[in-house]
C-alpha positions as CSV (number, residue, x, y, z in Angstrom):
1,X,123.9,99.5,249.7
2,X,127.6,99.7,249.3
3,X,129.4,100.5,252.4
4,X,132.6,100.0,254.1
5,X,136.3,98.6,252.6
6,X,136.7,98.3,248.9
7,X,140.3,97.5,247.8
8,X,141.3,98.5,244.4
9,X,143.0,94.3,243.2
10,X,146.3,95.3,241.3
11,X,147.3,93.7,238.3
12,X,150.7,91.3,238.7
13,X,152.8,90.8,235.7
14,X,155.5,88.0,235.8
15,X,159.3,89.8,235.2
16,X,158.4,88.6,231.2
17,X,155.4,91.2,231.4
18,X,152.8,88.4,231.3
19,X,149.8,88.1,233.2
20,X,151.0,86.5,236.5
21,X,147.5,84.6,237.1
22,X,148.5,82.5,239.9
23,X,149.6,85.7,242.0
24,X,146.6,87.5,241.0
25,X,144.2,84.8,242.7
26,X,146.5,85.2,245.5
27,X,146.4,88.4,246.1
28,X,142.3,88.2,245.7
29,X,142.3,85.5,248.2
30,X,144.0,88.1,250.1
31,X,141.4,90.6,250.5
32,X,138.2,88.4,250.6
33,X,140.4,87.4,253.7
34,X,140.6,90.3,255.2
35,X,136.6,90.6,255.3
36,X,136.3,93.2,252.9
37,X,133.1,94.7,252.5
38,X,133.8,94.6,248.5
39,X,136.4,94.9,245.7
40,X,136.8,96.7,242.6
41,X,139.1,96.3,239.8
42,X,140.0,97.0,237.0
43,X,141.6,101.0,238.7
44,X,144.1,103.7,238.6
45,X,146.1,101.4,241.2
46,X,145.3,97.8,238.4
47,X,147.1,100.0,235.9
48,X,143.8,99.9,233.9
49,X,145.1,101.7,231.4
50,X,148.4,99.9,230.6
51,X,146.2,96.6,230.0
52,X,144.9,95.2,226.7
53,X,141.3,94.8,226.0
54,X,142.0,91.1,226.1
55,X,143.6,91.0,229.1
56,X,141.5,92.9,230.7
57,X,138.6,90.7,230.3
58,X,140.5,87.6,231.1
59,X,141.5,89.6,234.7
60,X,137.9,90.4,234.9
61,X,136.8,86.3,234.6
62,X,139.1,85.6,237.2
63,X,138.3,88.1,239.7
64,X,134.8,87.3,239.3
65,X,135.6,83.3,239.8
66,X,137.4,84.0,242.7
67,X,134.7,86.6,244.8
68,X,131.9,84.0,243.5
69,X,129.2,85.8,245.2
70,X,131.0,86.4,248.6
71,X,131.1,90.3,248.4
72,X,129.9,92.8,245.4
73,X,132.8,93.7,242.7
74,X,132.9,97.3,241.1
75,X,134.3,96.9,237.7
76,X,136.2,99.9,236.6
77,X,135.3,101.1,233.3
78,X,137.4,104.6,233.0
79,X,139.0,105.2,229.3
80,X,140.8,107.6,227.5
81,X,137.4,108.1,225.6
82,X,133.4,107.4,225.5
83,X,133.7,104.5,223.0
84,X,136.4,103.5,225.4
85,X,134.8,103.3,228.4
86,X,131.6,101.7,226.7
87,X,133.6,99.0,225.7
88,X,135.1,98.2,229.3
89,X,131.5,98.6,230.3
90,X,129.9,96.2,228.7
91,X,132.7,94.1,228.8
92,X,132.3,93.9,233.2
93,X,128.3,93.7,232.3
94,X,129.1,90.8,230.5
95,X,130.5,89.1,233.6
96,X,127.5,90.2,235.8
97,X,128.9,93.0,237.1
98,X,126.2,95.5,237.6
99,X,128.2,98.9,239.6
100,X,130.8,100.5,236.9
101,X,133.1,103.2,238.4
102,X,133.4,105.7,235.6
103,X,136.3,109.0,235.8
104,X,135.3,111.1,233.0
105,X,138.5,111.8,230.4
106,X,140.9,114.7,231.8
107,X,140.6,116.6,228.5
108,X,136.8,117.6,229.5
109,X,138.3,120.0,232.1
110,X,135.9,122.0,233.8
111,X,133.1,121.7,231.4
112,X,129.8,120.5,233.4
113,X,128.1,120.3,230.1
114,X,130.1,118.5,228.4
115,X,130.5,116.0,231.3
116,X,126.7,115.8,231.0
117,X,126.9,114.6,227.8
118,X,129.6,112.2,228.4
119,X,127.6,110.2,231.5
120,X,124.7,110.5,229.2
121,X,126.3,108.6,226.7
122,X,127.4,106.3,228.6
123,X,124.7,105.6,230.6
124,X,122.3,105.2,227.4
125,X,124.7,102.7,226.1
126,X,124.6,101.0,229.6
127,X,120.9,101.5,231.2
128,X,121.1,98.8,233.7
129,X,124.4,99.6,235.3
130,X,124.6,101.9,238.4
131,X,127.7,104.4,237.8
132,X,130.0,104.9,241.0
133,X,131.0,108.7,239.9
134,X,135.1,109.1,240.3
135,X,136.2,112.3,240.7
136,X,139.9,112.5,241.1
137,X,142.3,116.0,240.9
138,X,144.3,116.3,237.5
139,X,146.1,115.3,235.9
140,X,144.7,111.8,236.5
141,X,141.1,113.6,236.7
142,X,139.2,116.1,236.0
143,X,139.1,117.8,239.7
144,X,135.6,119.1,239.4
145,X,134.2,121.0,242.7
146,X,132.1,119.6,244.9
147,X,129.1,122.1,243.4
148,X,129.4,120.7,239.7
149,X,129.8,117.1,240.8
150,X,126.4,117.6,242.5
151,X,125.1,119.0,239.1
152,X,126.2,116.2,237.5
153,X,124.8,113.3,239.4
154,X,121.4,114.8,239.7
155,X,121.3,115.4,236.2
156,X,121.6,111.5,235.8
157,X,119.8,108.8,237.4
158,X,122.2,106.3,236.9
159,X,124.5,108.0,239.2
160,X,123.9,106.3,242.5
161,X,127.8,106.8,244.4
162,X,130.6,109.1,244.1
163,X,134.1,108.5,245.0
164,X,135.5,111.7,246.0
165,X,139.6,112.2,245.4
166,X,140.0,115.8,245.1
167,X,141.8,117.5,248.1
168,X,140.9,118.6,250.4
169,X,138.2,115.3,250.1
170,X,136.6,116.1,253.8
171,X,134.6,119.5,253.1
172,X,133.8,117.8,249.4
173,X,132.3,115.5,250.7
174,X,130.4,117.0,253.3
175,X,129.0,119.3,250.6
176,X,128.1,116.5,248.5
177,X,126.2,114.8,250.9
178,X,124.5,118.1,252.0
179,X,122.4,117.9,248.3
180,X,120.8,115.0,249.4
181,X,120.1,113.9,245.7
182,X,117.7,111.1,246.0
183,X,119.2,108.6,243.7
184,X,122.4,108.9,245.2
185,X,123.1,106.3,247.7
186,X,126.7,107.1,249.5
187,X,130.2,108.8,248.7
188,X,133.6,107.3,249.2
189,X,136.8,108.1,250.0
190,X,139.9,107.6,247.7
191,X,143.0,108.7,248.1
192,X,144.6,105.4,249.5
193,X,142.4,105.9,252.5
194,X,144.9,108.7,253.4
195,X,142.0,110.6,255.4
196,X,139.5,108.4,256.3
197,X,139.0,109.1,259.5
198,X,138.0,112.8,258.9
199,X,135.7,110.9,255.3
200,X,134.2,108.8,257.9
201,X,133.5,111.7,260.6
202,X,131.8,113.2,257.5
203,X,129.3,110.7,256.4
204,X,131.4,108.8,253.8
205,X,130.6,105.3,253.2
206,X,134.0,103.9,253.4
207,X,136.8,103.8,251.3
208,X,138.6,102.5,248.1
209,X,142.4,102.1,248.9
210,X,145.2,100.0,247.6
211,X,145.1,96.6,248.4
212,X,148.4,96.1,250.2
213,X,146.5,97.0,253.9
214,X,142.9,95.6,253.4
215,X,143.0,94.1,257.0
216,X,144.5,97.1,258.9
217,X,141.7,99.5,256.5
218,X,138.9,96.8,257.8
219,X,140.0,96.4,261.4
220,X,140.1,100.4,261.3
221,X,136.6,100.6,259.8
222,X,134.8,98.3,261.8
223,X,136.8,100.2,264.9
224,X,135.3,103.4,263.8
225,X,131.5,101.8,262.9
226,X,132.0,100.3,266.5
227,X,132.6,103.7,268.1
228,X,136.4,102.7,269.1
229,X,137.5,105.5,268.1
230,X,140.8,104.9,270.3
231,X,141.6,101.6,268.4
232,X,140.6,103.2,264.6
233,X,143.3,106.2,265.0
234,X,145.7,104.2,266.5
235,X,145.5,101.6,263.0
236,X,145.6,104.9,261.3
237,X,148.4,106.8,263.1
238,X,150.0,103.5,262.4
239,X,149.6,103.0,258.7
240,X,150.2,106.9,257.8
241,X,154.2,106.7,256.9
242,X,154.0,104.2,254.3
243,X,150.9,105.8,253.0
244,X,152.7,108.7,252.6
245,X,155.5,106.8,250.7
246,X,153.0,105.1,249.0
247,X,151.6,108.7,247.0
248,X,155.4,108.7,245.6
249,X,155.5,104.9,244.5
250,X,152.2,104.2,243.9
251,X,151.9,100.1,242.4
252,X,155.4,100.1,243.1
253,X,155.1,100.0,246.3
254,X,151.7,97.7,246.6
255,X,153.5,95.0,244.9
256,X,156.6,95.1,247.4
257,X,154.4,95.4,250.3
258,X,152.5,92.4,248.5
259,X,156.4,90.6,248.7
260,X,157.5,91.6,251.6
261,X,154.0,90.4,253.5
262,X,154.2,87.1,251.5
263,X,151.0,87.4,250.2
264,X,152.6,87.5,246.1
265,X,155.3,87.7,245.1
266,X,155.0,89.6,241.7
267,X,156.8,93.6,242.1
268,X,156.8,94.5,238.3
269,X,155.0,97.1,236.9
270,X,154.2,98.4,233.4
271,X,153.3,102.0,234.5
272,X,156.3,104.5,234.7
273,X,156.7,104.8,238.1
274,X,160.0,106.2,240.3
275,X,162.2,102.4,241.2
276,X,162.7,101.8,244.9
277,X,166.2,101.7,245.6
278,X,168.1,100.3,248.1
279,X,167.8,102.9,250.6
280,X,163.8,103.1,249.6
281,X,163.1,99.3,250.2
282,X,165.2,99.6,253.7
283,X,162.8,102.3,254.8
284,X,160.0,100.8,253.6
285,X,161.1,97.7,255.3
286,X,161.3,99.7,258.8
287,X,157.7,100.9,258.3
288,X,156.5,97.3,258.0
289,X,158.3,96.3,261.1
290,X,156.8,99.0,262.7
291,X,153.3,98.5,261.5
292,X,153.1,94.3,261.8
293,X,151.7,94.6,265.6
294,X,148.9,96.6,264.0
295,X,147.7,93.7,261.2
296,X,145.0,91.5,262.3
297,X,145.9,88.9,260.1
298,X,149.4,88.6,260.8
C-alpha cells in the first residue's frame, strides 16, 4: 500500500542548461531525510516534459541509486502521446520501477472512451505495472469529473491509485472513494498539498507536493495520522502563503526555496515560467523567516 508524503524530485540544470547531477542527489538526499513515505519523479513539477529521452533515463538511474530500496519511487510516465508515454514506461520498468503515474494527453478532452482506449493501450504494452491515475484540470489535464474517473479505473485493472488535482479536489475525492472499486487501493492529493487537510479528512492517502517542504508536509502528516490535529493545522496555516506564491512560480520557486534552505543550489529552469524579481524574492524571503520555526529539520 502506498500511503502518506510523496514529493514530486525536480530536475536541477546548471546556469549552462546541463544536468546539474551533483544537486540532484542533493536534493534526493533531501527528502529521504525528511522521512518521506515515497518519491516520484519524473512530474509536472521535474519539468518532465522539457527533458530528453536520454536524460531522462540517466535522472531515472540516479534517483533509483540514491532511494536504493529505502522507500518506493513512482516513475512518471505522462507524454504528449501513447507511443510517448510507452516509451517513458518501459524506460522506469527498466529500472525496476513497478507504479507508473500516467495523465492522459489534454487533447482527449472529455472523451471517457477514448480515455479507455488510451489506459488500455498502455496498460497492454505494460501488464506488470500498477498505473497511479492523474487527473489534473486543463490545460495541464484533462479535468475529468469525479463520475468518469470512476468509469475509467474500473474499466481497467491496472488502475490501482488516482491522484486527484481537479478543484475543488475534496468532494472528488470523496466521490471517488465512495465507488469502492476493488482494485483500487487509495487516492491522493495534488495540488502542492494546498488542501490536504480537508484530502486527509476525506480518506485520501496522502499527498504528492513539491519537494521544497517535504519535512513540514511529513511532520504535518504524521500530526494528522496521530490525531494532533492542533499541531497538523498549525504546519499548514503556516506553510499556506508561500504555497500560494508557489501556484504563480511554480519550479521557480522550488529551486529558490531549494537555495535559500541550502539544501541546492541550482534556481534555473527550462519551463517558461514568470522570473522572481527583486521585490518577489524579498517576499518570498519573509515567508521563509516566518515559516523556519515550523521545519523539523531546521
Amino acid at each position: 500500500m502506498l500511503a502518506g508524503i510523496f514529493p514530486v524530485i525536480p530536475t536541477l540544470f546548471a546556469d549552462d542548461d546541463t544536468l546539474d547531477l551533483l544537486s540532484q542527489r542533493k536534493v534526493i538526499r533531501f527528502a529521504l531525510d525528511t522521512d518521506c513515505h515515497g518519491v516520484v519523479f519524473p512530474g509536472v513539477a521535474s519539468e518532465y516534459n522539457h527533458l530528453s529521452p536520454v536524460e531522462r533515463d540517466e535522472l531515472i538511474g540516479l534517483l533509483v541509486e540514491e532511494v536504493n530500496g529505502k522507500v518506493p519511487i513512482i516513475g512518471g510516465a505522462s507524454a504528449a502521446d501513447t507511443d510517448g508515454v510507452i516509451e517513458a514506461g518501459q524506460q522506469a520498468r527498466r529500472h525496476g520501477i513497478g507504479h507508473l503515474m500516467i495523465m492522459a494527453p489534454q487533447r482527449l478532452g472529455q472523451d471517457l472512451e477514448a480515455h479507455a482506449r488510451f489506459f488500455n493501450a498502455v496498460t497492454k504494452a505494460l501488464p506488470e505495472a500498477q498505473i497511479i491515475l492523474q487527473n489534473a484540470p486543463a490545460p495541464i489535464g484533462a479535468g475529468l469529473n469525479a463520475k468518469t474517473m470512476a468509469s475509467l479505473a474500473r474499466s481497467n485493472a491496472s488502475i490501482t491509485y488516482i491522484k486527484e488535482e481537479t478543484l475543488p479536489s475534496g468532494p472528488a475525492i470523496t466521490a471517488l472513494l465512495g465507488e469502492s472499486i476493488p482494485h483500487v487501493k487509495g487516492v491522493f492529493g495534488g495540488g502542492g498539498a494546498r488542501y490536504i487537510i480537508d484530502e486527509l479528512d476525506r480518506g485520501a492517502s496522502g499527498a504528492m507536493p513539491a519537494v521544497e517542504l517535504t519535512d513540514l508536509h511529513v511532520a504535518l502528516y504524521e500530526a494528522e495520522k496521530a490525531g494532533n490535529r492542533g499541531c497538523s493545522r498549525e504546519l499548514y496555516r503556516l506553510s499556506l502563503p508561500l504555497l500560494v506564491s508557489q501556484t504563480v512560480y511554480r519550479m521557480r520557486l522550488t529551486k529558490y526555496v531549494l537555495a535559500k534552505r541550502g539544501i541546492a543550489d541550482a534556481k534555473r529552469v527550462r519551463a517558461p515560467l514568470p522570473e522572481l524579481d527583486e521585490i518577489a524574492q524579498r517576499d518570498i524571503d519573509q515567508m521563509l523567516g516566518e515559516l523556519s520555526k515550523a521545519f523539523p529539520c531546521a
